[in-house]
N, C-alpha and C positions, 0 to 999 in steps of 0.2 A: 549524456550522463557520465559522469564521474568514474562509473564501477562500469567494463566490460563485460564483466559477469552477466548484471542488471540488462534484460531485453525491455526496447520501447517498442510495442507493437501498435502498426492502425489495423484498426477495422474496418473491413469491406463494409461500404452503406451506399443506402440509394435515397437520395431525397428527392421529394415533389411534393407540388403543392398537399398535399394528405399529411405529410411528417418525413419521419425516416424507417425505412428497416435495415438493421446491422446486424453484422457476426460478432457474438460476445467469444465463442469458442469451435474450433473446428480441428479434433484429434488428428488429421493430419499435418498441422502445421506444426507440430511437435514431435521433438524426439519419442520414438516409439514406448523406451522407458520410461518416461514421466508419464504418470498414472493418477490424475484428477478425480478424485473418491468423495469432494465435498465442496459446499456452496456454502457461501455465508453472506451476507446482506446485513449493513448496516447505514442507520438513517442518522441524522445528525441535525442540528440545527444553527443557524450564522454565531460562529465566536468560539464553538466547539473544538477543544482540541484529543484528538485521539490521541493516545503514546504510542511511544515507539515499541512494538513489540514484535517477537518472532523464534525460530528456536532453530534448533542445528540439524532438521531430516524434512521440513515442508520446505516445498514450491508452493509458491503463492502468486497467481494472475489477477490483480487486480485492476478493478476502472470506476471511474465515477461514471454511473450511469444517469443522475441527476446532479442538478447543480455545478458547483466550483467547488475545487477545493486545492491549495496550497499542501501538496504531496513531499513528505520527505522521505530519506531514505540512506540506512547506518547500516555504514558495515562492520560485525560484533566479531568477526571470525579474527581472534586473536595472534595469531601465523599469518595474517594480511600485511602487506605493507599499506593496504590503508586502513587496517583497524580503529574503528570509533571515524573515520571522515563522514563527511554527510555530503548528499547534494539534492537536488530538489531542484521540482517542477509543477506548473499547473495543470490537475486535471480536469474535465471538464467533459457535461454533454453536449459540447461542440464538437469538441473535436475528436471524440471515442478513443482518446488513447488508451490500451494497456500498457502494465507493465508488468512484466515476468520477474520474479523475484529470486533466486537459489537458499537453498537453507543458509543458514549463518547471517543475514539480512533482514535487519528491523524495518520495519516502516511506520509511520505516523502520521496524521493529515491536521489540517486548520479549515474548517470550511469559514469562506469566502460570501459565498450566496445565503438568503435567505434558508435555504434547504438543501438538504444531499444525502443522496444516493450510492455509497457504496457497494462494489460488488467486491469477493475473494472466492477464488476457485482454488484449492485445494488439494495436495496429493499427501498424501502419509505412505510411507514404507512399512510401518509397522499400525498402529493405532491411532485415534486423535488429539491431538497434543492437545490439551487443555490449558487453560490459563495459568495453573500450578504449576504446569511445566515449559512454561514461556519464558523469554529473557524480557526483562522492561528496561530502557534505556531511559532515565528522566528527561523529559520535555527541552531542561533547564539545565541539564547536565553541564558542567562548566567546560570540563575533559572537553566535550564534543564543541560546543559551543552555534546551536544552533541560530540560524536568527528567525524568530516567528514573525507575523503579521500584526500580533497583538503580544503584550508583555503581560495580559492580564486577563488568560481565553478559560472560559469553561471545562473545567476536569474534572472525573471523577478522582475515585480517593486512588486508586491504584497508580495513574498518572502523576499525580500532584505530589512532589519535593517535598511537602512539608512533613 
């Protein structure tokens, strides 16, 4: 990843023939400080594209616990020398990765699969930032220049440039 800020964590998992059981989270592997107060879950369907959003006081853990999904991720923290860069990776329930996010760090996804399963683990300092108080980076944003999978994915209106 691009940003050293940005952590890529695995998951402890055990497979046999039955499946798998993994660790999504385990408060010792974190700094004592970071303080995870909320879960969020969201499902998606093939061509889906999330925006890039985020705000300047959450940590965010996320993973695709289903599916594929083509994971981005902008860094908005304007004092950055890499302000607005993007870089990007696949996530997947193969291969259980997280990623730790720091405040000032948008993220956005494209699912790939038929279906998916996002997870976001959560800390607030103060309260829960709501969508009112979130940054949105456009999908399309020229500035950033991302490159998607698709030039023509499924958005809601918050997302969508136009």
């Amino acid at each position: 990843m691009l940003f050293e800020e940005v952590k890529i964590l695995d998951s402890d998992r055990f497979t046999d023939f039955r499946g798998d059981i993994f660790t999504t989270y385990k408060k010792s592997n974190f700094e004592p400080s970071l303080d995870f107060v909320h879960d969020k879950y969201s499902t998606s369907r093939k061509s889906v594209l999330r925006g890039i959003h985020g705000d300047f006081e959450t940590w965010k853990l996320v993973s695709c616990l289903y599916g594929e999904l083509y994971f981005v991720v902008v860094d908005n923290r304007k004092e950055s020398d890499t302000y607005l860069k993007w870089d990007w990776m696949v996530l997947d329930d193969k291969q259980r990765k997280q990623v730790l996010l720091p405040p000032g760090f948008g993220n956005g996804f494209y699912v790939l699969s038929d279906q998916a399963l996002f997870s976001y683990k959560l800390s607030y300092p103060n309260e829960y930032v709501d969508a009112n108080k979130q940054f949105t980076l456009k999908w399309d944003d020229p500035r950033i220049n991302i490159y998607w999978p698709n030039k023509n994915p499924l958005l809601q209106k918050r997302d969508n440039s136009d």
